[in-house]
ZAVOLO-49959 format. One line per 10 residues: their letters; for each residue x, y, z of C-alpha. Coordinates in steps of 0.5 Angstrom, whole numbers, plus 500, padded with zeros to 3 digits. Layout:
% ZAVOLO-49959
A	X,Y,Z; ...
//
This chain:
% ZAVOLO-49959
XXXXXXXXXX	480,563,514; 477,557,519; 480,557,526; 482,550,527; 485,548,535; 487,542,537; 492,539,543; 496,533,542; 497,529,548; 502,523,549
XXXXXXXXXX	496,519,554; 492,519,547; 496,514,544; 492,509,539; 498,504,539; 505,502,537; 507,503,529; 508,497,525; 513,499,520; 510,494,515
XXXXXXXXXX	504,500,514; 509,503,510; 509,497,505; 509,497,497; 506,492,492; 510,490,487; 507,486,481; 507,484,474; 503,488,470; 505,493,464
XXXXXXXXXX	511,496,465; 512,496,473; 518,490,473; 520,491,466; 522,497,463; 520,500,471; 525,497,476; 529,493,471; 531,495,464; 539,492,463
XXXXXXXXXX	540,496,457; 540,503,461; 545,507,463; 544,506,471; 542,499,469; 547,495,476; 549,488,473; 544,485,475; 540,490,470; 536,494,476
XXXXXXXXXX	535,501,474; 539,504,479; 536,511,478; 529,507,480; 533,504,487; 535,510,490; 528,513,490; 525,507,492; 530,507,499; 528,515,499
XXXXXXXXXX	520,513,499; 522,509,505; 518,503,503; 519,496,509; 516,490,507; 514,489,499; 508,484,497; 510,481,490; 507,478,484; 500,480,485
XXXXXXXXXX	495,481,485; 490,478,479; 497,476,476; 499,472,482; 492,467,480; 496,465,475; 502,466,475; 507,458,476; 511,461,481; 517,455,479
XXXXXXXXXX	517,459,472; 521,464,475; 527,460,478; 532,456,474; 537,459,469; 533,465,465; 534,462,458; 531,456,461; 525,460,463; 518,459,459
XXXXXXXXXX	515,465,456; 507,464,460; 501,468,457; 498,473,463; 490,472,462; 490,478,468; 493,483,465; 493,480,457; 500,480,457; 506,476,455
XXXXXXXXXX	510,474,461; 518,473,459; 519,471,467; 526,473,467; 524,477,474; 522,472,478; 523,470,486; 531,471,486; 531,476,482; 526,480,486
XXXXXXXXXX	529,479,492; 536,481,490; 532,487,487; 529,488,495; 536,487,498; 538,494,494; 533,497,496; 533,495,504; 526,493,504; 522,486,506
XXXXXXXXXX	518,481,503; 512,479,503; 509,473,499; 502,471,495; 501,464,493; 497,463,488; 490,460,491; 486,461,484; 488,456,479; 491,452,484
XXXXXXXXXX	491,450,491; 495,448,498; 500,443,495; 504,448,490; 503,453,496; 506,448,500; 512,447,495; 513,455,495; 514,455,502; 519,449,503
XXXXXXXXXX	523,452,497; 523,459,499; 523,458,508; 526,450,510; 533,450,511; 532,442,512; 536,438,506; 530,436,501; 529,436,493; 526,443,494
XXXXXXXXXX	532,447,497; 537,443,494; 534,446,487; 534,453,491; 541,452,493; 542,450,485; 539,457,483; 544,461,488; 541,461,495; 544,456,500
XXXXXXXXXX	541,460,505; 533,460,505; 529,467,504; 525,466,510; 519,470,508; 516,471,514; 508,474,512; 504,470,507; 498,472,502; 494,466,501
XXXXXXXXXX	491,469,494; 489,475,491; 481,478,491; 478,471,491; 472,475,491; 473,479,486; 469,475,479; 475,477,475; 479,473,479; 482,467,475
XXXXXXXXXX	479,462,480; 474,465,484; 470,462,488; 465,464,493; 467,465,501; 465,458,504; 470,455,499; 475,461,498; 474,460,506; 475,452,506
XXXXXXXXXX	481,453,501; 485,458,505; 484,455,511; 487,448,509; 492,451,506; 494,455,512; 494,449,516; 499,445,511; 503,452,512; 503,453,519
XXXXXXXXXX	506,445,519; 511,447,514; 514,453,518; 509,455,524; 514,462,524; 510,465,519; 504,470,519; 498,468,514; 493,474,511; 486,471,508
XXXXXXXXXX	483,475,503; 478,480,505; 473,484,500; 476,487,495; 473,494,496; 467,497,501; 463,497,494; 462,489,493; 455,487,494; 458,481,499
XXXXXXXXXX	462,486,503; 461,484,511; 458,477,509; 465,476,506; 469,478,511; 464,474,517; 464,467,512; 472,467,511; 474,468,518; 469,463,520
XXXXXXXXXX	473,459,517; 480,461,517; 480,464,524; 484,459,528; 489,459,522; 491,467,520; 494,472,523; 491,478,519; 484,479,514; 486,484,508
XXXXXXXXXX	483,490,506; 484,493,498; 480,500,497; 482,505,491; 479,512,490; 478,517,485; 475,525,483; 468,524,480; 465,528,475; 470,534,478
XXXXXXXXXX	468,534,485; 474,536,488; 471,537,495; 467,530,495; 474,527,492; 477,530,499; 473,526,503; 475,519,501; 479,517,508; 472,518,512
XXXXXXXXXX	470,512,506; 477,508,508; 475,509,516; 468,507,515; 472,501,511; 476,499,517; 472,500,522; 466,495,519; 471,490,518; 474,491,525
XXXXXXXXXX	467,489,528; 467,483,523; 473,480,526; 471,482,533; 464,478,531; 467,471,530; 472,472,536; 466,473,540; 462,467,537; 468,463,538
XXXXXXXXXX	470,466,544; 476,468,543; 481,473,545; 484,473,539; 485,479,534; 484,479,527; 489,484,524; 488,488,519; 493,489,513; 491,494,507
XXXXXXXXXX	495,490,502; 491,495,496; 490,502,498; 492,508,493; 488,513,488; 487,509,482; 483,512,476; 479,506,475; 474,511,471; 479,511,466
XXXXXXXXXX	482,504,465; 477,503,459; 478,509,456; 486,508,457; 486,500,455; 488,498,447; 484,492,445; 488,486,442; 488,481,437; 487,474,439
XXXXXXXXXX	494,474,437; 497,479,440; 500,479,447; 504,484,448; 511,484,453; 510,490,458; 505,495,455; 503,501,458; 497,500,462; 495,504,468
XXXXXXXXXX	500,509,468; 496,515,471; 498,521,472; 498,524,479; 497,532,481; 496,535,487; 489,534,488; 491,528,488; 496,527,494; 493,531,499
XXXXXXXXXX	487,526,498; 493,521,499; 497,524,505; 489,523,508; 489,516,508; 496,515,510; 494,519,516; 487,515,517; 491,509,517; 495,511,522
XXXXXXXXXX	489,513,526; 487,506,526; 495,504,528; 491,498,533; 489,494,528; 491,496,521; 499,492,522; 500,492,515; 499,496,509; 502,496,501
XXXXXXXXXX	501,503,497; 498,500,490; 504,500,486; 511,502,487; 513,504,478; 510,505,473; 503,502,475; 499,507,478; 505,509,482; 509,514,486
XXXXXXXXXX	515,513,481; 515,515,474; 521,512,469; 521,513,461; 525,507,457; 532,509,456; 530,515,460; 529,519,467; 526,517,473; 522,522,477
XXXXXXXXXX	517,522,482; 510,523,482; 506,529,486; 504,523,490; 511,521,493; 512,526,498; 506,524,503; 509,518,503; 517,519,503; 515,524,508
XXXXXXXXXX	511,520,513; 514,514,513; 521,518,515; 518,522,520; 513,517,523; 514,515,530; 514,510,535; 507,511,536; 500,514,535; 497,519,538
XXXXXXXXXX	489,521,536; 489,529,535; 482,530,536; 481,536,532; 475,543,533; 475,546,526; 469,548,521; 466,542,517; 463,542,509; 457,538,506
XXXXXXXXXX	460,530,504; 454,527,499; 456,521,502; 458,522,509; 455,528,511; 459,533,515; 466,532,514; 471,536,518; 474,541,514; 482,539,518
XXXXXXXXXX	484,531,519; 490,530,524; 494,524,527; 500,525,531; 507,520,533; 511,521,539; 518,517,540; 524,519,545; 527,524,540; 520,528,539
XXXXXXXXXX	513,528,536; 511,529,529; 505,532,526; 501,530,520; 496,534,518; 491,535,511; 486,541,510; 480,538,505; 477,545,505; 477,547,497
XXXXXXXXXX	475,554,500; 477,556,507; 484,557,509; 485,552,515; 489,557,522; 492,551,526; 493,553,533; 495,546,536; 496,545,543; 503,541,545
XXXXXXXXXX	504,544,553; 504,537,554; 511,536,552; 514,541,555; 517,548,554; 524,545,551; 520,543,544; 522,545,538; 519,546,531; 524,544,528
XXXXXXXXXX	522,542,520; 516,543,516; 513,540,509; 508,543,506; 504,540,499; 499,545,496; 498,548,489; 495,554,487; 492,550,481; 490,544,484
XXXXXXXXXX	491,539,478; 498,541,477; 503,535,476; 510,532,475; 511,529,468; 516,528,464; 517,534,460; 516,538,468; 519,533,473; 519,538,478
XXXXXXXXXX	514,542,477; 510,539,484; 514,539,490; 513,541,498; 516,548,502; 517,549,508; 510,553,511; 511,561,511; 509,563,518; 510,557,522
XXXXXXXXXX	511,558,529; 512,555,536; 511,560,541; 508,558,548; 507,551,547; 503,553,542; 503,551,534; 502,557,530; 501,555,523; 497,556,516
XXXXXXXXXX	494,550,511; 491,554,505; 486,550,502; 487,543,498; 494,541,503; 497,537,506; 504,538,512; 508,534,517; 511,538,522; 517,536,527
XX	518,538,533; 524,535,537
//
């Protein structure tokens, strides 16, 4: 058992939440549309064909905006393949995930599918296998309300009205070499800056997001991110961020540090940023948006991945439909907390993926849908979080990190609004019980612990599947009491909590 104080303070605010860092990411690939949330043959399939098993748990996730269609599929993807009558609609191959593309989910239908679920949408044009000027034809279909060709077609396809996306990607991981139409930062960065310019004057209103690095890992991170924005300050409001985690070699315990590696991430891109304000002599501010972040078992994709004839382009496979356990969402719920922590400049954020695809909801065809250990952080959070965070600097034991040294045993982040303070907190101990006693005097003697969550398991990898949908859940945390002002609280080792108080 490791003592473990903390005191919550209201001064301590890091900034007002944005709700779009409880964002998701939806994207053609394998079977997170098709056979995910559309499947017209289901029993609860609505008339528009979306599952509406799938809907309900998409609203109980509390996701806000929802980036769409990719991802690596977006570089490819002809985004005038998805609008017009379905039995019109080309049948496309799908080099990045080597799939065939039915398109008959395409803009309308996915914002139809968003309206169901309550959630906006955020767009990315496709900046790898072409350029500004379909860009430009994107934005005057989905935006202008002005009479042209463009939203006269709209119109025609059912929309009167425009969609008025009001957030923007401009390309997907363009540092990546797998990306179709990869191109090194001066270019990438020549491109997005042109392309922005030509946007802004289509619709000044929006907000634009260049791509930053793929992963902290990539040999050209730092120097991607100063060459871009050397470009494309003047003309983006945010640089993006995507990072995956995953236990190696069966080290649990490094695997539970993965959000000090986020943190590091955040920071490094901030101070980037800053850099080129400062060269520039600028006031502005270069947001973040984390539009790629989960835990994604990438060791296993070429184990898991099927190889396929030269004419073999199957409709909706399964692909990296990784099954999460315990471990896994306590190391989830920490990054949501560091996101969070770093609520000044991380504006946006989108869980990496939504169905299916390495993702909080599971669905079988002609089946149930359910939900993985990983939703409930997730559902939890994004329901409880407040108005604003609040750092919680905490004094608690430590354990040995490889890659990061002394890493604190107990990670925290509080939110406050008028109605009360929520807490979220994580023990990434694998042995030491964590014993919270958490000072809240600064809110007065009125307040009340009026719910708690708690996800721990005795067996660490244990996981809901379709033959156990609810093997993993959270409880209350036995024991938990206000007295004094004071939280009195145990989190066995391997947990995550959140805790209101009103």
């Amino acid at each position: 058992m490791t003592i473990t104080r903390a005191r919550i303070d209201p001064r301590a605010e890091i900034a007002d939440i944005d709700r779009r860092v409880f964002g998701g990411f939806v994207e053609h690939l394998g079977r997170h549309i098709y056979d995910g949330i559309f499947e017209p043959g289901h029993e609860t399939a609505d008339a528009d064909g979306f599952r509406a098993d799938v809907v309900a748990l998409v609203r109980e996730l509390g996701v806000s905006t929802i980036r769409y269609p990719g991802g690596n599929f977006v570089s490819g993807y002809r985004w005038e393949d998805g609008v017009g009558p379905k039995d019109q609609r080309p049948r496309r191959l799908d080099l990045a995930w080597h799939a065939t593309e039915t398109n008959q989910v395409g803009l309308h239908e996915f914002q139809d599918w968003l309206d169901k679920v309550g959630s906006d949408l955020m767009l990315a044009v496709n900046l790898g296998t072409r350029g500004t000027a379909e860009a430009l034809d994107l934005l005057e279909y989905a935006n202008t309300s002005v009479a042209t060709t463009r939203t006269a077609e709209r119109a025609a396809n059912g929309r009167p009205a425009p969609f008025a996306v009001k957030m923007w990607g401009l390309g997907n991981e363009m540092d990546g070499p797998w990306q179709l139409g990869h191109r090194n930062a001066d270019d990438y960065g020549k491109l997005a800056s042109r392309t922005a310019k030509g946007m802004r004057q289509l619709d000044p209103s929006i907000e634009l997001v260049v791509c930053g690095s793929s992963g902290r890992s990539m040999p050209t991170f730092g120097s991607w991110e100063r060459t871009v924005l050397e470009h494309t300050f003047d003309d983006v409001d945010f640089i993006s961020c995507h990072a995956y985690y995953q236990e190696r070699d069966g080290d649990a315990q490094e695997f539970l540090a993965s959000a000090v590696d986020m943190s590091k991430f955040i920071e490094s891109v901030v101070e980037t940023a800053d850099h080129v304000a400062a060269v520039k002599k600028s006031d502005k501010r270069i947001m973040l948006s984390f539009d790629e972040w989960n835990v994604w078992y990438l060791s296993k994709w070429d184990e898991q991945a099927v190889t396929y004839g030269p004419d073999e382009w199957p409709v909706a496979p399964r692909q990296l439909e990784d099954q999460y356990h315990a471990l896994d969402a306590v190391v989830f719920g920490d990054l949501l907390i560091t996101l969070l922590q770093h609520a000044d400049r991380v504006r946006s954020a989108s869980l990496a993926q939504l169905v299916n695809v390495i993702a909080p909801i599971m669905t079988e065809p002609g089946g149930i849908a359910w939900r993985q250990t990983t939703f409930f952080p997730f559902s939890i959070t994004s329901r409880l979080a407040g108005e604003r965070a609040i750092r919680v600097p905490v004094d608690t034991g430590t354990f040995a990190s490889a890659q990061f040294g002394e890493v604190p045993n107990v990670n925290a982040v509080a939110t406050v609004d008028d109605g009360g303070v929520s807490l979220f907190v994580v023990n990434r101990s694998t042995t030491d019980a964590a014993d919270l006693r958490i000072d809240l005097s600064a809110f007065g003697e009125d307040l009340a612990l009026v719910e708690s969550h708690l996800l721990h398991e005795d067996d660490p990898y244990a996981a809901n599947t379709l033959a156990d949908p609810e093997r993993v859940g959270v409880r209350p945390i036995d024991g938990a009491t206000l007295e004094a002002s004071t939280l009195t609280a145990v989190l066995p080792p391997v947990s995550w909590a959140a805790l209101r108080f009103a």
